[in-house]
LOFI-474952 format. One record per residue (C-alpha): residue number from 1; x, z, y. Coordinates in steps of 0.25 Angstrom, whole numbers. Each point is the difference from the previous one (the first is absolute). Layout:
REM residues N
NUM/X/Z/Y;
...
This chain:
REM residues 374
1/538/363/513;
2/13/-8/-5;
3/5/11/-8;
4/-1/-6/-14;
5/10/-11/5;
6/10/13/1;
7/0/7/-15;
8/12/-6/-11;
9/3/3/-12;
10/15/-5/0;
11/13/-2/11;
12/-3/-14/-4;
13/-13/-2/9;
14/-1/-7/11;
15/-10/9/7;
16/-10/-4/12;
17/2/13/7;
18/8/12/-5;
19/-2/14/8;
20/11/5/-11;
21/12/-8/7;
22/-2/4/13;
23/-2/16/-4;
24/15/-3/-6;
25/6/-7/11;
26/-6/13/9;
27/2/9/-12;
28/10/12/6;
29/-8/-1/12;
30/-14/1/-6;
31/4/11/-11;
32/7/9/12;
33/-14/-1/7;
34/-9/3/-11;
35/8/12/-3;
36/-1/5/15;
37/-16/0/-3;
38/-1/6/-13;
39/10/10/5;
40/-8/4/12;
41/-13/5/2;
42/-10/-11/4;
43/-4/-12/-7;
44/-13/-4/7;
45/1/-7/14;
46/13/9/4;
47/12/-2/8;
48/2/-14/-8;
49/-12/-5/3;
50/2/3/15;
51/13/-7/2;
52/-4/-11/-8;
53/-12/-2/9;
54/9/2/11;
55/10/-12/-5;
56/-10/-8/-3;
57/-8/0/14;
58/14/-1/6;
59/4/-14/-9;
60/-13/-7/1;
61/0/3/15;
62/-12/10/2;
63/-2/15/5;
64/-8/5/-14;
65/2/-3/-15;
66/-6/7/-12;
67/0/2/-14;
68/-11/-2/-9;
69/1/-1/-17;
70/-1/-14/-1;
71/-3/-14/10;
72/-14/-1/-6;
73/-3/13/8;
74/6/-3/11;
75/-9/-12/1;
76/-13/10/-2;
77/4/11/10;
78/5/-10/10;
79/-13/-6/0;
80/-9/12/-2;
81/7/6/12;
82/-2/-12/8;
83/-16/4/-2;
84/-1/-13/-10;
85/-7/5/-12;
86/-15/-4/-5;
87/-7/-13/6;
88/12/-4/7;
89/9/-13/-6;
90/15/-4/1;
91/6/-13/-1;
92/10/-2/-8;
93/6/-9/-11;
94/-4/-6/-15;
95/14/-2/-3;
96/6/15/0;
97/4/12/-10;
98/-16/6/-2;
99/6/12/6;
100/-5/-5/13;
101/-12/-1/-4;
102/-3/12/-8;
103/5/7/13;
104/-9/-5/9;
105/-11/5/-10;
106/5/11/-1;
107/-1/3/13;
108/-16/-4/-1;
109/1/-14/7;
110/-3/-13/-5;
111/12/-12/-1;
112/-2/-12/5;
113/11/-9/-6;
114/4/-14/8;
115/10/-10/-6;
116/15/-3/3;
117/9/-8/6;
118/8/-11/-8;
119/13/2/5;
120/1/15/0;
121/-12/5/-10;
122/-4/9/11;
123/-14/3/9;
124/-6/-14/4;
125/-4/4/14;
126/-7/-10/3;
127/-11/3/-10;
128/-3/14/7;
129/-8/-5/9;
130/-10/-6/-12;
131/1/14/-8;
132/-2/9/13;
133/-13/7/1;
134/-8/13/9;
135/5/9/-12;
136/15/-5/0;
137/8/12/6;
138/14/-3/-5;
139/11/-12/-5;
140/10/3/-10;
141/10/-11/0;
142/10/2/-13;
143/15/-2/3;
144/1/-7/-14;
145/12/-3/-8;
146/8/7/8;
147/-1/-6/14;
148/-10/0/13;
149/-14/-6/0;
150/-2/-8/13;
151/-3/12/10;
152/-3/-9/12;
153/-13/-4/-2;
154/-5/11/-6;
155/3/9/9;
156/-6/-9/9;
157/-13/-1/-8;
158/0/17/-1;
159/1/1/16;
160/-9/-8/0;
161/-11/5/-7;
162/4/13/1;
163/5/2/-15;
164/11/10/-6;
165/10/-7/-6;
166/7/6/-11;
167/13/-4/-6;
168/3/1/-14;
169/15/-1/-3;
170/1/6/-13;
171/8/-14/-3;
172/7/1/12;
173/7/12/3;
174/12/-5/12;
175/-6/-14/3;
176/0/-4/14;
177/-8/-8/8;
178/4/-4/13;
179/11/10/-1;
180/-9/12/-3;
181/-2/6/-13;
182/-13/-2/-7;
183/-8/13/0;
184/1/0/15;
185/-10/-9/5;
186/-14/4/-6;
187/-8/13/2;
188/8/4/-12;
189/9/-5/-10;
190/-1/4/-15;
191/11/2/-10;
192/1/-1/-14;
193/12/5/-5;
194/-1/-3/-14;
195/12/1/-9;
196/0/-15/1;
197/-1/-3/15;
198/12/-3/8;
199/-2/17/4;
200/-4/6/-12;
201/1/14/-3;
202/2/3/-19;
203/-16/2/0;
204/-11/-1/9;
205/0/0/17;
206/-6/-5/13;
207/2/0/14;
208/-7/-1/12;
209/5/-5/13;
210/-6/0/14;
211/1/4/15;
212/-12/7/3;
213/1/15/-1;
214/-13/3/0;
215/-2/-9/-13;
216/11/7/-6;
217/-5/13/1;
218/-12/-4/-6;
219/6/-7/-12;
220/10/12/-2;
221/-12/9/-3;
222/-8/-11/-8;
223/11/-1/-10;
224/-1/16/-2;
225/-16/2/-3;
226/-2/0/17;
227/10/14/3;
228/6/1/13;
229/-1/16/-4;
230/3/2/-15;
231/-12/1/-8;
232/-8/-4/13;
233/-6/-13/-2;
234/-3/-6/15;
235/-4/-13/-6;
236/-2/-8/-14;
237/12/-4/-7;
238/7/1/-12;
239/12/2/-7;
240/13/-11/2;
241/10/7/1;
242/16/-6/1;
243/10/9/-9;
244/12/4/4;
245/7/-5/-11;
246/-6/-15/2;
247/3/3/15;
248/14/4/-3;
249/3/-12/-8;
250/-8/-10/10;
251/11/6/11;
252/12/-3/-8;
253/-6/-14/-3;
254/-5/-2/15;
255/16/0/2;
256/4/-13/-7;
257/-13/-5/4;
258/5/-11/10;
259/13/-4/-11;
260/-9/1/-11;
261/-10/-12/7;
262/11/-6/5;
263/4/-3/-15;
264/-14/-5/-2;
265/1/-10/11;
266/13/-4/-7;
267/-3/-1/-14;
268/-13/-8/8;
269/10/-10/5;
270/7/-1/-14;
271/-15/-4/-7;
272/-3/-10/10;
273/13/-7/1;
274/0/0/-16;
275/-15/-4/-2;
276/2/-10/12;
277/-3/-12/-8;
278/-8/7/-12;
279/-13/-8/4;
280/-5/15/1;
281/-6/4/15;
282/8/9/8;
283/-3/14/9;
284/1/-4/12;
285/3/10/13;
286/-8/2/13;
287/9/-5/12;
288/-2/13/7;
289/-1/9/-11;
290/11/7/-8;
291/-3/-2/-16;
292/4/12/-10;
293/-2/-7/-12;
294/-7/12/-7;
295/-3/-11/-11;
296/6/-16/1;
297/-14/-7/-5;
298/0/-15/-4;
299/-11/-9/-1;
300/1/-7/-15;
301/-13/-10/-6;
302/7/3/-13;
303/0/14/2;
304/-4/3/-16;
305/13/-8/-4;
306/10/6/9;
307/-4/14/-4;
308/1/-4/-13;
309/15/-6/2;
310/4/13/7;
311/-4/9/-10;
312/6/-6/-11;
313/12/3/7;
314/-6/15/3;
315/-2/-2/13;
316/-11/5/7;
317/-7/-5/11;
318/-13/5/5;
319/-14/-6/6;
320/-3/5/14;
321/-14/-1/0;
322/-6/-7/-13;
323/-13/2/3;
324/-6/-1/16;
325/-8/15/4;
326/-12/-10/1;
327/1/-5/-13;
328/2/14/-8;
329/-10/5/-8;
330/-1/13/7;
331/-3/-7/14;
332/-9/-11/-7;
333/-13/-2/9;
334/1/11/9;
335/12/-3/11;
336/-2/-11/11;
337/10/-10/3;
338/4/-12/10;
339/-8/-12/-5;
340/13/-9/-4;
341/9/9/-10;
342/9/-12/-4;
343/13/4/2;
344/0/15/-7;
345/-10/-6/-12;
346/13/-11/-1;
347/11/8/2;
348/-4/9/-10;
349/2/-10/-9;
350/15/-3/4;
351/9/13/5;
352/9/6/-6;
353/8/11/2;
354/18/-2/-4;
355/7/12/-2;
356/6/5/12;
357/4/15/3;
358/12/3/9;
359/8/3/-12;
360/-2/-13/-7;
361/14/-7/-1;
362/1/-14/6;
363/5/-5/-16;
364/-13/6/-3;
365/-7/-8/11;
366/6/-13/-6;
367/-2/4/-13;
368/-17/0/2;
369/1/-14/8;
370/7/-5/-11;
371/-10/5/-8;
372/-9/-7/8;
373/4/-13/0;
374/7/0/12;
């Protein structure tokens, strides 16, 4: 989770994300659509939910979304719906939020995690192949940062062998990859939406997207204890209900979603043309992807020093992630990896994280690459 990086004390913080800014550039349209929910009668998977769900199949460019409490969730019921569970491994990364992997726990399966590429810090597809295994049932590639992982060969890999693949674009929410929107291509895509994410809702959300109606019937009664008939559990599940308040807001936001990345990608632009000659490493962009910069990460041997720069000037950057899934003490001894982890143990070591949220000002921008040395 980055959401530390978003707390402040004073105006005079340059945060790494902050949720606060976007509820006030949406605020008329976010309070009127909290007050139609607490003046109605439902507030558990209502009419909110339903047309969010509905808004969302129709932007990502599939026939079924749905709401779930939070993207680590989506990830479990995706999974569990899938018939993955105990015995069965995914493939997926070191170098992610742990969410991904406590999902695929959750959901009783075990993760395999693979290294990433140098360029774009997603999947390595070429190490599948090495990880791959008789109990291997699924690949989860992570559209991290905020743009795609490279789907081509691993869709190939997954038909194949005949694998699920799973997206998770809890860091991605609008990206394209050859002209479609992430969340499209998999079995399911999963959604965090995280105050933080570039579709956050003011508390705890996830979504689910996918084209197959049958899967979507099941998930609709896994995330409510297995009911199709009140009270009637059909099938194990549990309780992962989106609210109607969170769904309300998500709608609104869901809105500006396309403006709000597109400032992203502009304030990206700003960074890079700035830090140009920083001696820093730069994010670069897939030629056939469409980057929504839900974080503008660096790559900086004197990482130590440059945190320390910036906040002496109260700029907060953040580090996504300091420490590879791989390497954590919870994981230590007990997850299997690609032989080679070079590139996630290094790039641990290095990324960080500049402030950017679509209400960051340009003079802001300047101000942290100034900061840096730039």
């Amino acid at each position: 989770m980055d959401y530390p990086c978003a707390g402040g004390r004073g105006n005079r913080m340059i945060l790494c994300a902050n949720p606060l800014t976007q509820f006030q550039s949406h605020q008329a349209e976010i309070e009127e659509a909290v007050l139609r929910v607490i003046r109605g009668s439902r507030y558990i998977l209502g009419p909110e939910v339903e047309a969010l769900e509905q808004e969302f199949a129709s932007y990502i460019g599939v026939s079924h979304a749905i709401g779930v409490a939070n993207g680590t969730d989506a990830i479990e019921l995706v999974l569990r719906a899938l018939g993955i569970g105990t015995g069965d491994e995914v493939i997926t990364v070191s170098h992610t939020a742990v969410a991904t992997v406590a999902g695929i726990e959750a959901a009783g399966a075990t993760p395999v995690l693979v290294d990433i590429e140098p360029d774009y810090y997603t999947m390595r597809p070429e190490q599948l192949e090495e990880v791959l295994s008789k109990k291997t049932k699924a690949v989860m590639p992570v559209h991290l940062y905020g743009q795609a992982a490279d789907l081509g060969p691993i869709l190939e890999f997954c038909k194949k062998h005949g694998l699920k693949m799973v997206e998770d674009v809890s860091q991605a929410h609008g990206a394209t990859w050859r002209g479609q929107r992430l969340g499209c291509f998999g079995d399911a895509g999963c959604f965090s939406c995280y105050p933080t994410k570039n579709l956050g809702a003011i508390g705890d959300g996830g979504l689910i997207t996918l084209k197959d109606p049958q899967l979507a019937k099941k998930i609709r009664m896994m995330r409510e204890y297995g009911w199709r008939e009140r009270y009637i559990s059909e099938l194990p599940g549990r309780n992962s209900r989106l609210d109607e308040l969170q769904a309300a807001i998500l709608r609104i936001k869901l809105r500006h979603l396309d403006e709000d990345n597109s400032k992203r990608r502009q304030l990206a632009m700003s960074y890079t043309k700035l830090l140009n000659l920083s001696g820093l490493v730069l994010p670069k962009t897939r030629a056939d992807a469409e980057h929504v910069f839900h974080l503008y990460v660096v790559k900086a041997r004197e990482r130590t020093k440059i945190l320390e720069a910036l906040k002496e000037k109260d700029i907060h950057a953040g580090i996504h992630y300091p420490v590879p899934i791989h390497k954590q003490p919870a994981y230590q001894g007990r997850i299997r990896t690609a032989h080679i982890m070079e590139i996630t143990e290094k790039l641990s070591k290095e990324v960080l994280s500049l402030p950017l949220y679509p209400e960051l000002s340009d003079e802001t921008a300047k101000a942290v690459a100034i900061a840096m040395g730039s």
